[in-house]
Backbone of each chain as ProteinMPNN parsed JSONL, in Angstrom:
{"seq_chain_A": "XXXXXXXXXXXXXXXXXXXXXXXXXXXXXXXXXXXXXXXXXXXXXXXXXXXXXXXXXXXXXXXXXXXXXXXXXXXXXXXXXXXXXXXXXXXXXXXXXXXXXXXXXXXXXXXXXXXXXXXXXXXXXXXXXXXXXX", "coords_chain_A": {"N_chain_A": [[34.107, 114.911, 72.16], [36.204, 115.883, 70.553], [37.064, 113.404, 70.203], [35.171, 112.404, 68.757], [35.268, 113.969, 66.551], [37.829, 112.705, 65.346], [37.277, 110.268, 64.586], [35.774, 109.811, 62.706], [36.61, 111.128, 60.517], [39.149, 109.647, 60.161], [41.457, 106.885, 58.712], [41.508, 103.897, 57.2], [43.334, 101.101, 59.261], [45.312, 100.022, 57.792], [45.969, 101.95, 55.569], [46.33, 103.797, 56.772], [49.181, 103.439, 57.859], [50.321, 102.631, 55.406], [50.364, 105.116, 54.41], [52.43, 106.771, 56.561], [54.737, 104.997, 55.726], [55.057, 105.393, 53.3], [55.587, 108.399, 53.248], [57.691, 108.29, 54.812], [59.659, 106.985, 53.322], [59.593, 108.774, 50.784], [59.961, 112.379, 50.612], [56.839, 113.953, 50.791], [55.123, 111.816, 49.749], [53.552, 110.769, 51.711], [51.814, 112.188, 51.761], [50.697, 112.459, 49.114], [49.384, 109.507, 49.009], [47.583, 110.119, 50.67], [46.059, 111.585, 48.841], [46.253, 114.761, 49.462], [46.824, 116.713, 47.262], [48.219, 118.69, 47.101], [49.943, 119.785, 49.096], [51.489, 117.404, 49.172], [53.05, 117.701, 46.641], [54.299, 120.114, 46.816], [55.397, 119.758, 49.469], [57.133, 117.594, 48.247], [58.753, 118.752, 45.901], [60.096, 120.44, 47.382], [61.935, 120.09, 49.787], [63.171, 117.815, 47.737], [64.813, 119.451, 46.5], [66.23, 120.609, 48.499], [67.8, 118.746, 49.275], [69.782, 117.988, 47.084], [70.361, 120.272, 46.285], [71.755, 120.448, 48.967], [73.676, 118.86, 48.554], [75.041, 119.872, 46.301], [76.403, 121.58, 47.381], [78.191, 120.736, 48.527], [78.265, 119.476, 50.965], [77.903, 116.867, 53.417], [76.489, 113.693, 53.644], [76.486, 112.133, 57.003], [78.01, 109.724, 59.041], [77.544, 107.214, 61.357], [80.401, 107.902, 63.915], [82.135, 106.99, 66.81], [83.938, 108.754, 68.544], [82.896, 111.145, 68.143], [80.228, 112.532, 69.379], [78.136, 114.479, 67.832], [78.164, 112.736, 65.499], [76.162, 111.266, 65.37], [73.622, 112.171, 65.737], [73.564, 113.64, 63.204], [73.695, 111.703, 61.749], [71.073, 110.277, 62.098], [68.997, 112.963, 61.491], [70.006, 112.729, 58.637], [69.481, 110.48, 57.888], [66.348, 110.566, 57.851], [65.744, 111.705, 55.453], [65.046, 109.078, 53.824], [64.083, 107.512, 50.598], [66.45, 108.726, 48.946], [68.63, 108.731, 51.092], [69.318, 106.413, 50.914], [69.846, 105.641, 48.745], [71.621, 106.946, 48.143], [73.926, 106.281, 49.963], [73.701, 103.809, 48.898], [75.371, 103.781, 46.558], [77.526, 105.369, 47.603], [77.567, 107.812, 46.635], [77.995, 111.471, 48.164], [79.195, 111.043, 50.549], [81.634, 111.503, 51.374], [83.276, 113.4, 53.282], [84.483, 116.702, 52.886], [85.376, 119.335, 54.002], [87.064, 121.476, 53.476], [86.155, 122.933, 51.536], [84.507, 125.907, 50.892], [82.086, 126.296, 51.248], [80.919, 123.655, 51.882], [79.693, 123.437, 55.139], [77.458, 124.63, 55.236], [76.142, 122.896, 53.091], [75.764, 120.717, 54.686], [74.448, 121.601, 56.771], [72.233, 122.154, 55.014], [71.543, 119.228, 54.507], [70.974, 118.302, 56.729], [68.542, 119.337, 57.69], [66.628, 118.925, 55.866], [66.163, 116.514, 56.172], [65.255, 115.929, 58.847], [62.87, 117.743, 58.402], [61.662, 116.162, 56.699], [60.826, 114.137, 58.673], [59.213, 115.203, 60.067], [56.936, 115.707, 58.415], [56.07, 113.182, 57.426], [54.905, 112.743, 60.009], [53.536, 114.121, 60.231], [51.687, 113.319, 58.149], [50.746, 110.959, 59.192], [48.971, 112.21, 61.069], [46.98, 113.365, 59.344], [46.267, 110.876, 58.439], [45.057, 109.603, 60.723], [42.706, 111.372, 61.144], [43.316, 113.868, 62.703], [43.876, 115.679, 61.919], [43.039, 117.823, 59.23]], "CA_chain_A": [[33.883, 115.677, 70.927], [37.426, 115.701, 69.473], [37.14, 111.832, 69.771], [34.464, 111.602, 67.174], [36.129, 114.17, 65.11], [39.034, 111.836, 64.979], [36.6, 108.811, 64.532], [34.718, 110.466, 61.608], [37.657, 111.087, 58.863], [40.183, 108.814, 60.373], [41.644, 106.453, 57.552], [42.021, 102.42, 58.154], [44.69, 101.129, 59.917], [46.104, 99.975, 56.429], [45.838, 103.067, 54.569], [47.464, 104.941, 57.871], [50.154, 102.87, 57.468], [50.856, 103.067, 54.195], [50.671, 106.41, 54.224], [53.57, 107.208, 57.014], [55.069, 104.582, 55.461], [55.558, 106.27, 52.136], [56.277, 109.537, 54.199], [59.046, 107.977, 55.308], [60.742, 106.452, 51.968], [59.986, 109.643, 49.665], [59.4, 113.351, 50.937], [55.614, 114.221, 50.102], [54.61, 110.703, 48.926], [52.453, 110.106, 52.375], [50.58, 113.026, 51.692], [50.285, 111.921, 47.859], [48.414, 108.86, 48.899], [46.306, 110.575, 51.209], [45.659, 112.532, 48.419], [47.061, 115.962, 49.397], [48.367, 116.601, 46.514], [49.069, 120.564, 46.672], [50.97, 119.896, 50.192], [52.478, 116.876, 48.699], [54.108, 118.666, 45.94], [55.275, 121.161, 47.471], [56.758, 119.117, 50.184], [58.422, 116.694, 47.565], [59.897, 119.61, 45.503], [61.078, 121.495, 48.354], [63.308, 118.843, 50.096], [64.383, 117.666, 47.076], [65.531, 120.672, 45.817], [66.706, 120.903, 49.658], [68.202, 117.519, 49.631], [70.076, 118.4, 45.951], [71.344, 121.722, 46.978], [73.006, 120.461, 50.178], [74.742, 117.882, 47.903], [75.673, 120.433, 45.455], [77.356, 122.746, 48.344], [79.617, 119.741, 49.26], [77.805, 118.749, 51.949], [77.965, 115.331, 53.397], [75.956, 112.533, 54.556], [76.776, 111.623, 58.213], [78.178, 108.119, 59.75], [78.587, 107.289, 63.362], [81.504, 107.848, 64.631], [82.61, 106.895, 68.084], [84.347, 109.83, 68.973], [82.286, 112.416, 67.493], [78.908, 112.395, 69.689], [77.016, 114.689, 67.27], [77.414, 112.509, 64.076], [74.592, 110.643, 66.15], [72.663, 112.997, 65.314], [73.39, 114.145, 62.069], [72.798, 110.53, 60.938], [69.625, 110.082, 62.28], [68.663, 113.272, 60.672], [69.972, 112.551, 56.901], [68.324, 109.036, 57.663], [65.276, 111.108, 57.621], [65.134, 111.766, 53.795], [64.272, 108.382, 53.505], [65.126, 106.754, 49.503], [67.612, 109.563, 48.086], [69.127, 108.622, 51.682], [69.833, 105.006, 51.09], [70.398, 105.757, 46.94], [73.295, 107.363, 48.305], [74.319, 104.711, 50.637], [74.015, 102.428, 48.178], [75.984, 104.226, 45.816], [78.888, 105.897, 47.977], [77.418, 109.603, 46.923], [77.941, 112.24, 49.057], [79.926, 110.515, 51.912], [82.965, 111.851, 51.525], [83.874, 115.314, 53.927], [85.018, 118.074, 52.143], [85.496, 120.889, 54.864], [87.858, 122.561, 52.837], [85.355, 123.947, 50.248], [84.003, 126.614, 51.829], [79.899, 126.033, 51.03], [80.468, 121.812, 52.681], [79.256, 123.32, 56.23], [76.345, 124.991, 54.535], [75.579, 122.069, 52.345], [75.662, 119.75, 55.54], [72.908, 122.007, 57.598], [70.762, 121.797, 54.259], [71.007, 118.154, 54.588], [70.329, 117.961, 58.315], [67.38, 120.013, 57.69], [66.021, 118.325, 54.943], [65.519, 114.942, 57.043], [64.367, 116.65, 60.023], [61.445, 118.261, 57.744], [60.815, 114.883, 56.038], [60.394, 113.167, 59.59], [58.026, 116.203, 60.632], [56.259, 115.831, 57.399], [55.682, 111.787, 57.813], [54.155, 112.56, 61.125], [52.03, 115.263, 59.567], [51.087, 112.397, 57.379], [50.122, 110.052, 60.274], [48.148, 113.33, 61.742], [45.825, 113.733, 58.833], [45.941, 109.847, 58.25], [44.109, 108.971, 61.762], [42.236, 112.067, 61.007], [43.975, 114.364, 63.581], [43.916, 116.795, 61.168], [42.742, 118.192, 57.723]], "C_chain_A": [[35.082, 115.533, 69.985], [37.861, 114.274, 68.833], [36.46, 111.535, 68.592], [35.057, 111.764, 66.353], [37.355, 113.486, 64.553], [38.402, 110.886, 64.508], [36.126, 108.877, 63.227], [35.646, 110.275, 60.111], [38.882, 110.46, 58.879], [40.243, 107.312, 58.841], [42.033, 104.958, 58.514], [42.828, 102.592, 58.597], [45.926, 100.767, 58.791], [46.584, 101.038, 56.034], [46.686, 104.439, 55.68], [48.646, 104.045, 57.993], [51.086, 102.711, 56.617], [51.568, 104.373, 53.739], [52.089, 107.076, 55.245], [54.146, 106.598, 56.19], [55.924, 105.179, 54.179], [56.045, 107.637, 52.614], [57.797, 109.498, 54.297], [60.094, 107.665, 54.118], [60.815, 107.673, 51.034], [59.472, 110.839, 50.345], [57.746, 113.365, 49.823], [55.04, 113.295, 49.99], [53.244, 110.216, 49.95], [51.242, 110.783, 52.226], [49.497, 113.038, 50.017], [49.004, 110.784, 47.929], [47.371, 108.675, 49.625], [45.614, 111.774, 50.24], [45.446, 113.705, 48.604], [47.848, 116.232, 48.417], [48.744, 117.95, 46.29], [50.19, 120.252, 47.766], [51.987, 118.739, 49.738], [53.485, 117.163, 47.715], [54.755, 119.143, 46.047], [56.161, 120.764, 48.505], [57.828, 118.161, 49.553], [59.319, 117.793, 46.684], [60.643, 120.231, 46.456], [61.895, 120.925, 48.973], [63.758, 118.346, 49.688], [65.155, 118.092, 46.8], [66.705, 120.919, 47.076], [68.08, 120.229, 49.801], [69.833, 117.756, 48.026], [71.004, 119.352, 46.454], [72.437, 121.856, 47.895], [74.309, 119.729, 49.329], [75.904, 118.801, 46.856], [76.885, 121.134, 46.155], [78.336, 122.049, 48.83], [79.075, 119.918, 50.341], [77.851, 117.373, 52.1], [77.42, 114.452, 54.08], [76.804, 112.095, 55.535], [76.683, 109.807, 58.299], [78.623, 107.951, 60.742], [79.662, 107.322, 63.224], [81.798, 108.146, 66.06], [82.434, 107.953, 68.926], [83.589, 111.163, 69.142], [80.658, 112.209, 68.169], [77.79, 112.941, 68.515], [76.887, 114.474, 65.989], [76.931, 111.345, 63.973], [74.002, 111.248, 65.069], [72.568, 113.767, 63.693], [73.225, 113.083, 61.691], [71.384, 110.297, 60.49], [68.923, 110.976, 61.103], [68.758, 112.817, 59.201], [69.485, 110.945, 56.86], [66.948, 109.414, 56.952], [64.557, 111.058, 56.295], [64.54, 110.771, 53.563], [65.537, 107.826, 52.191], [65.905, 107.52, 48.726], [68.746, 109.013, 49.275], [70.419, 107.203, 50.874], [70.388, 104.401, 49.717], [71.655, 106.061, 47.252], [74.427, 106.523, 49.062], [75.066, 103.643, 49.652], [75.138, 102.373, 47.006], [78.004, 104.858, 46.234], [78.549, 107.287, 47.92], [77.731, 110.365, 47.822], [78.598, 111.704, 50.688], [80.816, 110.856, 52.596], [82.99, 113.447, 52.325], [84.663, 115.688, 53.042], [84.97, 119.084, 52.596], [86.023, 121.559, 54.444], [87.414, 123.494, 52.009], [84.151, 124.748, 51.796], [82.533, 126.688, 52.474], [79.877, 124.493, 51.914], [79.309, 122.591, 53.913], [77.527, 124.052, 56.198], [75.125, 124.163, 53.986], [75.212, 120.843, 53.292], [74.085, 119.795, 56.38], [71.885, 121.836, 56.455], [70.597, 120.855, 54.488], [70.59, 117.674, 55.538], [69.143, 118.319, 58.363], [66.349, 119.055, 56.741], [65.503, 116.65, 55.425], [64.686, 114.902, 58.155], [62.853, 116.744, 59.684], [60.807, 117.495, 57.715], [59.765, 114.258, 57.558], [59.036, 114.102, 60.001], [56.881, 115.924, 59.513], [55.474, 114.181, 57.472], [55.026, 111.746, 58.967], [53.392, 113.397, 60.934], [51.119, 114.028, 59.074], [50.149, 110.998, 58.415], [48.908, 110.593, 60.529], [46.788, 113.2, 60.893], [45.338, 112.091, 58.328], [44.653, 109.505, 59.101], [43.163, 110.082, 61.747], [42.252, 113.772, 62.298], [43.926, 115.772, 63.067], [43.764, 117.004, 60.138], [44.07, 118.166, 56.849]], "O_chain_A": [[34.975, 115.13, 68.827], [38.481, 113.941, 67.824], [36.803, 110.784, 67.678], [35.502, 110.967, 65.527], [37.799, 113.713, 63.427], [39.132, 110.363, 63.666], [36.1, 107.811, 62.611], [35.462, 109.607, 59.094], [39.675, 110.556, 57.943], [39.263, 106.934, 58.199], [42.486, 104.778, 59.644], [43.393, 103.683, 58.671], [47.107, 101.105, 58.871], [47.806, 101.145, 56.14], [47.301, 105.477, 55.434], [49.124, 104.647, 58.954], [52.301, 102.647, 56.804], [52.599, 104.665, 53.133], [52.8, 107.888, 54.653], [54.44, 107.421, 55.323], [57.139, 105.363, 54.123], [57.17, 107.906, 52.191], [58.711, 110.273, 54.013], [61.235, 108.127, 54.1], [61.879, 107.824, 50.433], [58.374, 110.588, 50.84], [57.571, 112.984, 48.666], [53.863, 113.63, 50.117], [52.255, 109.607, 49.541], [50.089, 110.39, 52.406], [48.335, 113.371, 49.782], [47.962, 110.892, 47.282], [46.517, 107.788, 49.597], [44.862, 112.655, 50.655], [44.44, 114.117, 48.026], [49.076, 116.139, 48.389], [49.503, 118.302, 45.388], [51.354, 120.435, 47.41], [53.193, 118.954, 49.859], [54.671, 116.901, 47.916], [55.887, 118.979, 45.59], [57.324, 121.15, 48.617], [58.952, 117.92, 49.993], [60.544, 117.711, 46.763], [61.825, 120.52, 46.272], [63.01, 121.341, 48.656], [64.784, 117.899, 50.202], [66.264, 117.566, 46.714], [67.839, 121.319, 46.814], [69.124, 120.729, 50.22], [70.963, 117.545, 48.466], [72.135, 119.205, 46.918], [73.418, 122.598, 47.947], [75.513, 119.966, 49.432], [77.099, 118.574, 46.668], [78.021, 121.254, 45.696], [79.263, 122.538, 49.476], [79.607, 120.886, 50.885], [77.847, 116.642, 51.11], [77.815, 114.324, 55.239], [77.889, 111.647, 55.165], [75.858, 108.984, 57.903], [79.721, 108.297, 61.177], [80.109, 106.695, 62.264], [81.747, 109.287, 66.519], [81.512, 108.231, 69.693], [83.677, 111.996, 70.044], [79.846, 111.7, 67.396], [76.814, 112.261, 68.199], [76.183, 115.128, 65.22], [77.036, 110.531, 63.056], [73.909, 110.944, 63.879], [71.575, 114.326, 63.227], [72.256, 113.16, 60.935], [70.774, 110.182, 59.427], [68.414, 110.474, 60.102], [67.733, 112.547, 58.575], [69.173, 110.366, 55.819], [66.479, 108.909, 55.932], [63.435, 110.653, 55.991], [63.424, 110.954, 53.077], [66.759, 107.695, 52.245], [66.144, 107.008, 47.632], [69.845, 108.768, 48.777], [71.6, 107.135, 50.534], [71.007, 103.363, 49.48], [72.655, 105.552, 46.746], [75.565, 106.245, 48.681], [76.136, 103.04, 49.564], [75.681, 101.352, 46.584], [79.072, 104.817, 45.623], [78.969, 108.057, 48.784], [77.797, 109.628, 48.806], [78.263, 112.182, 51.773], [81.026, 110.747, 53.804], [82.684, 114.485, 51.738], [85.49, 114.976, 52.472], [84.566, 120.009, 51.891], [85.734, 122.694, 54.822], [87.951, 124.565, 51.725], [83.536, 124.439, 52.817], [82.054, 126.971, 53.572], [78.869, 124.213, 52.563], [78.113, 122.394, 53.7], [76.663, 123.914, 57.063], [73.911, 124.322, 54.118], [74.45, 119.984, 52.847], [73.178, 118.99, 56.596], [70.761, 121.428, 56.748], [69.433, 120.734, 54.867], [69.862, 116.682, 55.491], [68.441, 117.652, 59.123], [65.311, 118.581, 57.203], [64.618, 115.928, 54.967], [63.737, 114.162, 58.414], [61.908, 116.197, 60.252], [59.695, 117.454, 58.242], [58.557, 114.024, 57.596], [57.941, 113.578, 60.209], [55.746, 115.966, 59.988], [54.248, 114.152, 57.576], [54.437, 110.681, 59.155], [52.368, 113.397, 61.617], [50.004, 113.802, 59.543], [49.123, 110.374, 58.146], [47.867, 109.955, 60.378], [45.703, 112.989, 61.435], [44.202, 111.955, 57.875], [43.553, 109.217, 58.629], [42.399, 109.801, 62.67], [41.287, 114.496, 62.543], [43.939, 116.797, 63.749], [44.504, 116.236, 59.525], [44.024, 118.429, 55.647]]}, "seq_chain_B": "XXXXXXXXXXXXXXXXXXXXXXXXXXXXXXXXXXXXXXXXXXXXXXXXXXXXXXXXXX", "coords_chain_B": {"N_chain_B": [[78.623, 129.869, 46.143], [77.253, 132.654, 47.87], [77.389, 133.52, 51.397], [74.769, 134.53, 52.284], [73.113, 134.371, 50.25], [72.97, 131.535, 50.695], [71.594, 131.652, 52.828], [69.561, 133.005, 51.839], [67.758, 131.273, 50.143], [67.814, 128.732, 51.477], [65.919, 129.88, 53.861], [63.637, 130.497, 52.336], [63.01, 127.72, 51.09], [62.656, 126.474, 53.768], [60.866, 127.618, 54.606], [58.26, 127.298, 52.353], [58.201, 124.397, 53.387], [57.265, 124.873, 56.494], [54.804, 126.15, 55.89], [53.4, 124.535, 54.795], [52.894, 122.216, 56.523], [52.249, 123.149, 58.828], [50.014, 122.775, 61.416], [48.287, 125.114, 62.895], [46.922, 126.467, 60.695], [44.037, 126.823, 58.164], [43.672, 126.819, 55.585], [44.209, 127.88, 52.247], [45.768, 130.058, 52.16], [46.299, 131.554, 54.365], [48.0, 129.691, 55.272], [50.19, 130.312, 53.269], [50.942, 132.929, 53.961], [51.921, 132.51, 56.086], [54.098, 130.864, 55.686], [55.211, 132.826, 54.482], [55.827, 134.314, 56.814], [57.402, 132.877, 57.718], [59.654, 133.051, 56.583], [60.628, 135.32, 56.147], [61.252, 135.596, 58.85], [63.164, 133.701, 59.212], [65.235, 135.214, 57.747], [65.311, 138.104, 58.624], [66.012, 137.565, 61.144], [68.753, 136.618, 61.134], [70.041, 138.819, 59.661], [69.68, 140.05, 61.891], [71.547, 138.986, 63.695], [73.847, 139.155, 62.323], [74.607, 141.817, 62.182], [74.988, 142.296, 64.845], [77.572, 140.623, 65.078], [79.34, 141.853, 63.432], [79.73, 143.48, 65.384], [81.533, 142.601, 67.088], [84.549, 142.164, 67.802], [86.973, 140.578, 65.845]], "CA_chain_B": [[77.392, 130.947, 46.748], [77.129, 133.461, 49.348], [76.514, 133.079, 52.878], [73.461, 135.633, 52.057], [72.174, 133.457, 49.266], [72.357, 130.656, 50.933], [70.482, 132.173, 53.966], [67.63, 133.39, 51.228], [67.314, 130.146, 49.721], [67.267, 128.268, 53.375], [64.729, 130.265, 54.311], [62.597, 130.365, 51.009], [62.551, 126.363, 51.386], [61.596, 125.895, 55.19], [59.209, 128.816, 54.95], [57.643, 126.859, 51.975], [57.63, 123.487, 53.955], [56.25, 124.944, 56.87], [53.565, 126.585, 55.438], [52.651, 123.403, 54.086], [52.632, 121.552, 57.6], [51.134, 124.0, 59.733], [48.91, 122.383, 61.758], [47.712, 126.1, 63.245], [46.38, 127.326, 59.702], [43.554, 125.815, 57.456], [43.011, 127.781, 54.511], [45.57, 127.853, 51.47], [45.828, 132.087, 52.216], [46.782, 131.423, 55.788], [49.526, 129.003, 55.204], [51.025, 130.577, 52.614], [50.942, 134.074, 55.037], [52.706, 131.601, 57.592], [54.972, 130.295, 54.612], [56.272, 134.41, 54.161], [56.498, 135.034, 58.127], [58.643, 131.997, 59.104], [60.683, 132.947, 55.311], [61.02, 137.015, 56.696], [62.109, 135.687, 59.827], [64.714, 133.809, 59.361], [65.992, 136.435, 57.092], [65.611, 138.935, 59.627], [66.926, 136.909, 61.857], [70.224, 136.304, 60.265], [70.822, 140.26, 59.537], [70.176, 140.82, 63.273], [73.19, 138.089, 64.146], [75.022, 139.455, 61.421], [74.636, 142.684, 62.606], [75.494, 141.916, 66.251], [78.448, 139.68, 64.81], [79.905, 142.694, 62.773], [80.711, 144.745, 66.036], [82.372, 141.819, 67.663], [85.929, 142.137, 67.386], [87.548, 138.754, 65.299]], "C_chain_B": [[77.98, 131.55, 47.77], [76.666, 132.696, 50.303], [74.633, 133.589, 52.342], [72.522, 134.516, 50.787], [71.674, 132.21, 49.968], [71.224, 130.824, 52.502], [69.26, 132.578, 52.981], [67.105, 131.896, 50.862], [67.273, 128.665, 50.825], [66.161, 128.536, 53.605], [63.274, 129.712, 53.632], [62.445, 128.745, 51.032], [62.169, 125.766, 52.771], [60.724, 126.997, 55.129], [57.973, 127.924, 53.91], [57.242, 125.417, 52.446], [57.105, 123.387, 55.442], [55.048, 125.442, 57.076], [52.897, 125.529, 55.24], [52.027, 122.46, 55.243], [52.372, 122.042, 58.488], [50.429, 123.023, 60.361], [47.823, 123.737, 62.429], [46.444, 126.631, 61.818], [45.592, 126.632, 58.577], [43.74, 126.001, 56.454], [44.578, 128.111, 53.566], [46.48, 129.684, 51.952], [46.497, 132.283, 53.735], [48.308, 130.574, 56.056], [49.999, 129.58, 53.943], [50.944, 132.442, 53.475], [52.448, 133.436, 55.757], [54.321, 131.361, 57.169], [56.103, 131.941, 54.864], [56.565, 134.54, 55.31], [57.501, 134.439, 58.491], [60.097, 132.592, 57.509], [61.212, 134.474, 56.264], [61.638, 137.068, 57.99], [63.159, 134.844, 60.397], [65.821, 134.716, 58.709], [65.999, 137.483, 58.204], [66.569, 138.664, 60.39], [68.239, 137.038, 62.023], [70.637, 137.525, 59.959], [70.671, 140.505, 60.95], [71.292, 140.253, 63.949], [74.35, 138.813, 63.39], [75.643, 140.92, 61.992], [75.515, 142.64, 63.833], [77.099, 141.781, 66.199], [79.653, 141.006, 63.902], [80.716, 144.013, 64.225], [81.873, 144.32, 66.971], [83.801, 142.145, 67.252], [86.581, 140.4, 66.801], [88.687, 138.688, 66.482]], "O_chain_B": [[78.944, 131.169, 48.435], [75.936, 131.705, 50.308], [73.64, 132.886, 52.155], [71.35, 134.141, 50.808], [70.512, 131.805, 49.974], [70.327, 130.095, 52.925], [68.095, 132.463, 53.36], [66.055, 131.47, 51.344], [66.535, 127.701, 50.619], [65.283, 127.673, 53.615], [62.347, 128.999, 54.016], [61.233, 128.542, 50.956], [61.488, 124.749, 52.894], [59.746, 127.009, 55.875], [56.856, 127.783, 54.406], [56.134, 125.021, 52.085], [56.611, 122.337, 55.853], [54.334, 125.306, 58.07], [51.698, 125.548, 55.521], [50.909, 121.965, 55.099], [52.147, 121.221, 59.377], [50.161, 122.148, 59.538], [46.622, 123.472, 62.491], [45.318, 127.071, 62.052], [46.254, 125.829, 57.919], [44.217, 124.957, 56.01], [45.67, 128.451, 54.021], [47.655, 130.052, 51.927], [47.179, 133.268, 54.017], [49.289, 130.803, 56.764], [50.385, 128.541, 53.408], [50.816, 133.066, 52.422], [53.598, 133.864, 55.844], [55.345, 131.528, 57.831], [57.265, 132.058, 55.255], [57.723, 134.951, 55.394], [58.377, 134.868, 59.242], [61.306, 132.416, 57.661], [62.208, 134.445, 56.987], [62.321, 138.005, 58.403], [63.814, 134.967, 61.432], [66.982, 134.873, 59.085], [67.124, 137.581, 58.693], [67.674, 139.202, 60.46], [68.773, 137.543, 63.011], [71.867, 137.541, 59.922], [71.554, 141.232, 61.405], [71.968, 140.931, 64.723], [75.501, 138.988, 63.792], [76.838, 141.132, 62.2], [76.706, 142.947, 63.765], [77.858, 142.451, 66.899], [80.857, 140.751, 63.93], [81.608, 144.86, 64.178], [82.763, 145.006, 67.473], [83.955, 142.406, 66.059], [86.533, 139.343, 67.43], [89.394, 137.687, 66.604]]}, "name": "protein", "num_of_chains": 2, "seq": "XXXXXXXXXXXXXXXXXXXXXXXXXXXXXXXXXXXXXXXXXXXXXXXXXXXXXXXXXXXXXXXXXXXXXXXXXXXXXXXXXXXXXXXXXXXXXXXXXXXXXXXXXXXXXXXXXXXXXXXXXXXXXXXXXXXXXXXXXXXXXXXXXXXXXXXXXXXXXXXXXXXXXXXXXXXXXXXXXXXXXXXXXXXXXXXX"}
């Protein structure tokens, strides 16, 4: 039974593709071209604004380091965002630590969060792609 | 900013993105319900730590 319902409103294998795909490069965008566009909205303003905010607080994009096991993990996350990620990358933005201002460790968890979401949000986008879900 | 601000405006943005990704809730009225409980409880949340955290001795 749950097989059909998956079988029924499931989207090609293209078009589910596409769609994480874009998930992944812009918050909201997978759900844009599954045509969600109230949840896409709202998920692209809200992690930008997310993504923005951390930057403003002196927060800072994560880069391995050796020593430091958990800026593993904060990479991965601010990978997450996707293309504000790799704008910044490409740019130098937001790289620099600034622990001294008091808001950085603030502005860091927004940005950990804000990639996290995205990745949850891109696998939402898979979900309602293969038809997993409305 | 405040700690306190930035704990409302934390909240107020994962309460609005997981309202949005719910998979529990169909109905726009249901996820945006979902949207205010997970927003009210990390705010709660965060005054009951604070709370806690206030009788601690530094």
């Amino acid at each position: 039974m749950q097989q059909e319902k998956i079988t029924e409103s499931a989207s090609s294998p293209a078009r589910t593709a596409l769609a994480s795909l874009a998930a992944l490069v812009f918050p909201g965008l997978g759900h844009l071209v599954l045509g969600r566009w109230g949840r896409g909205l709202l998920l692209a303003l809200s992690l930008t604004a997310m993504f923005v905010l951390g930057l403003l607080m002196k927060g800072h994009i994560f880069t391995p380091v050796a020593e430091v096991k958990l800026s593993y993990v904060y990479t991965v996350l601010n990978m997450g965002m996707g293309l504000p990620y790799f704008l910044c990358l490409a740019t130098g933005f937001g790289f620099t630590p600034q622990d001294a201002i008091q808001t950085a460790e603030y502005g860091n968890t927004f940005l950990a969060v804000t990639g996290a979401l995205n990745l949850l949000a891109a696998m939402d986008a898979f979900d309602i792609a293969i038809g997993r879900k409305q | 900013m405040t700690h306190f601000t930035a704990l409302v405006v934390f909240s107020g943005l994962v309460g609005i993105a997981f309202g949005a990704l719910s998979s529990e809730h169909s109905d726009t009225r249901e996820r945006v319900l979902y949207g205010l409980k997970v927003f009210g409880s990390f705010v709660g949340i965060g005054f009951g730590i604070a709370w806690v955290l206030y009788f601690l001795p530094r």
